[in-house]
C-alpha positions as CSV (number, residue, x, y, z in Angstrom):
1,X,-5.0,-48.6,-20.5
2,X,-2.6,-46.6,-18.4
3,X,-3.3,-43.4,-16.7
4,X,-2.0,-40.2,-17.4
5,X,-0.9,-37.5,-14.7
6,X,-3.9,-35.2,-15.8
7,X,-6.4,-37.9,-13.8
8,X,-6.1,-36.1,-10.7
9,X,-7.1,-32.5,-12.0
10,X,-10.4,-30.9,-12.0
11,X,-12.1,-30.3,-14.8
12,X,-11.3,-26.2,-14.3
13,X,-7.8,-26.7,-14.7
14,X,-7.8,-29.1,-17.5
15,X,-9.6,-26.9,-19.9
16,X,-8.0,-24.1,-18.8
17,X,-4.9,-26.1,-20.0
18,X,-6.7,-26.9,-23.1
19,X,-7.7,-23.4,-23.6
20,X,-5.6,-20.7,-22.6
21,X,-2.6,-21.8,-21.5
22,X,-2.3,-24.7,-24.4
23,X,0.8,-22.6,-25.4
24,X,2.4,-23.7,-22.4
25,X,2.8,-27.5,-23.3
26,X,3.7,-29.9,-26.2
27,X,1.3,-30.9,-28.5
28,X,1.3,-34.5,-26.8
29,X,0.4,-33.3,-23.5
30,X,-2.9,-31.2,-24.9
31,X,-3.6,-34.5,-26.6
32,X,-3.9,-36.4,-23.5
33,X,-5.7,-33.5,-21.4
34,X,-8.3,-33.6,-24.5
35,X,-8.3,-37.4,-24.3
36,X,-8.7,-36.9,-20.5
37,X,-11.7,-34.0,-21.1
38,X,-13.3,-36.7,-23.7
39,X,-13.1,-39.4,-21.0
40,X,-15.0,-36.8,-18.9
41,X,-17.6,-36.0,-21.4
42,X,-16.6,-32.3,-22.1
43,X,-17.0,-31.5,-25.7
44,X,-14.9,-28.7,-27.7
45,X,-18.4,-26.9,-27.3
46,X,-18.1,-26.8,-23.9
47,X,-14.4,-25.7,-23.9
48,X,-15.0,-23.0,-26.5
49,X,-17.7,-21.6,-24.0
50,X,-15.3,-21.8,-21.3
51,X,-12.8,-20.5,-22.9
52,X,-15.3,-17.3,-23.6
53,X,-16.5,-17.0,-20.1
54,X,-13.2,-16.9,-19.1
55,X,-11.3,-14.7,-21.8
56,X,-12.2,-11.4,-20.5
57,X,-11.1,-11.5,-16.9
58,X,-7.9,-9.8,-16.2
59,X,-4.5,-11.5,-15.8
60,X,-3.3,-12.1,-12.4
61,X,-0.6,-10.1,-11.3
62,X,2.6,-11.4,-9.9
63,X,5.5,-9.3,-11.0
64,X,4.1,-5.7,-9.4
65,X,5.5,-2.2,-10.5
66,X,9.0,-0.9,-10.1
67,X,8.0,1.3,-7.0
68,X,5.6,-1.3,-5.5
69,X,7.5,-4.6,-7.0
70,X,5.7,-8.1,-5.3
71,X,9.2,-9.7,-4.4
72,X,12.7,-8.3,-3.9
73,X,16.2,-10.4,-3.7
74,X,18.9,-9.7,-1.2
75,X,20.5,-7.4,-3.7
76,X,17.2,-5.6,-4.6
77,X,16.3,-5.2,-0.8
78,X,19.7,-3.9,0.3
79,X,20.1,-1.6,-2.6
80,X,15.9,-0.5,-1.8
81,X,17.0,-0.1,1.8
82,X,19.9,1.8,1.7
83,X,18.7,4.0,-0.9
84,X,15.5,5.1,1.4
85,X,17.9,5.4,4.3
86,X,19.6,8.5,2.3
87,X,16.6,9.3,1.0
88,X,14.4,9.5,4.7
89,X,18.1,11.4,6.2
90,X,18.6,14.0,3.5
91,X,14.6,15.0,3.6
92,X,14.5,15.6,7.4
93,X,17.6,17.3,7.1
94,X,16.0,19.3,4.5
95,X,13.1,20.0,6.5
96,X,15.3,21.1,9.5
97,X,16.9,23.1,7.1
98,X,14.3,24.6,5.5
99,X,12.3,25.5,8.2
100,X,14.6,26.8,10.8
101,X,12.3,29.5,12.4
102,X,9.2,27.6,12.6
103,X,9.5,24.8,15.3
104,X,5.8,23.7,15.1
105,X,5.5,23.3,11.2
106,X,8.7,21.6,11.6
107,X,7.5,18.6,13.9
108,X,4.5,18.4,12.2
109,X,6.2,18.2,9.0
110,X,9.1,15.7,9.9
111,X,6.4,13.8,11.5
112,X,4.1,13.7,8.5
113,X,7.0,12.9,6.2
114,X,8.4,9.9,9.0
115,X,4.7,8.2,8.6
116,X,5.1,8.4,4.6
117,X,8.4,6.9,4.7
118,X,7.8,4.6,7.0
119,X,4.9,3.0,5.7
120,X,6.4,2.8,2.1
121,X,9.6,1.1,3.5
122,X,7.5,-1.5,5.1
123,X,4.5,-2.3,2.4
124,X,6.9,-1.8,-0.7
125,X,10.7,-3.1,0.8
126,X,10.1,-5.1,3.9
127,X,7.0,-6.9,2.9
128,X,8.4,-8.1,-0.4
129,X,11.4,-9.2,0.6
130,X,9.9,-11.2,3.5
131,X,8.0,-12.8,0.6
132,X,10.9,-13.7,-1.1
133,X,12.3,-15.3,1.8
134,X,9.3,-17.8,2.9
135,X,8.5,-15.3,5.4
136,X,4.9,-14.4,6.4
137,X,4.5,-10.9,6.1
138,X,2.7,-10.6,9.7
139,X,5.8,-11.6,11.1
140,X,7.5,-8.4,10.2
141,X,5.2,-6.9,13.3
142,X,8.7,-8.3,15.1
143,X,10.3,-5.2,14.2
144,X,8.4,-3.4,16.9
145,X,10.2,-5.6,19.6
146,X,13.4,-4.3,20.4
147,X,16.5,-6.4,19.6
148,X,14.6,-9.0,17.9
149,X,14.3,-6.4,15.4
150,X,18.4,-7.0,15.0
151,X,17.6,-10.3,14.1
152,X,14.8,-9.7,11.6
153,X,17.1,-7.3,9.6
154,X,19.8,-9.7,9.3
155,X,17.4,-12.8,8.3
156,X,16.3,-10.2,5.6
157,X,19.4,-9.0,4.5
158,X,20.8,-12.7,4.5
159,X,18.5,-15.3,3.9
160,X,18.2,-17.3,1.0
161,X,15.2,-16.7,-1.2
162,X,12.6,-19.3,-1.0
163,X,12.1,-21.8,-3.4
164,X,9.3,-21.3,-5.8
165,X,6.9,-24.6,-6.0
């Protein structure tokens, strides 16, 4: 008898195969990963109760949001970037503006609206596009060493994304 690639899985992700993601292969790869559960002694009994103890959790997400996306391109990250670069310039220009007379309300605003912009540009533009790249997301505390900081932008704006396993 010859063996079959689904040997080496657990028996977790074999009916999970069998179950809910049977729409995801041919109908002669379920038949060997239900020869394969037989082999183990898992009956459709069990794999109908898996199936219901496993039914109701909610799907894993992997795309994100469109203001909070998980990964961004080079064109997506550029496009992100320069877009908050206008954005962060024409509010504190606007709050210069708009506040002319009031000095103190003005730092504390352009300082209030810096920490906003700041964090948003590094959770929801640098962080996914370091993903994208292969890059660990910790490494993006670079940026807070001058002129390395150079280099991080430019490995951002340039590097390849990652291949996906």
């Amino acid at each position: 008898m010859h063996s079959t690639a689904y040997e080496n899985w657990t028996n977790d992700r074999l009916a999970r195969a069998a179950t809910h993601e049977r729409k995801q292969y041919e109908k002669a790869a379920i038949d060997l990963i239900r020869s394969e559960l037989e082999k183990r002694k898992i009956n459709s009994q069990m794999l109908a109760d898996f199936e219901r103890s496993t039914s109701n959790r909610p799907p894993h997400r992997t795309k994100g949001t469109w203001l909070m996306p998980r990964l961004l391109n080079r064109k997506q990250f550029f496009l992100r970037w320069s877009s908050w670069l206008v954005v962060f310039t024409a509010g504190m220009i606007g709050i210069v503006l708009a506040l002319p007379d009031s000095r103190e309300l003005r730092e504390e605003l352009s300082l209030f609206f810096l920490l906003i912009a700041v964090l948003y540009k590094i959770g929801c533009i640098h962080v996914p596009r370091a993903r994208n790249a292969g890059l660990h997301p910790l490494m993006l505390l670079l940026f807070l060493v001058p002129l390395v900081n150079i280099g991080l932008y430019l490995f951002l704006f340039f590097a390849p994304p990652k291949r996906s396993r």
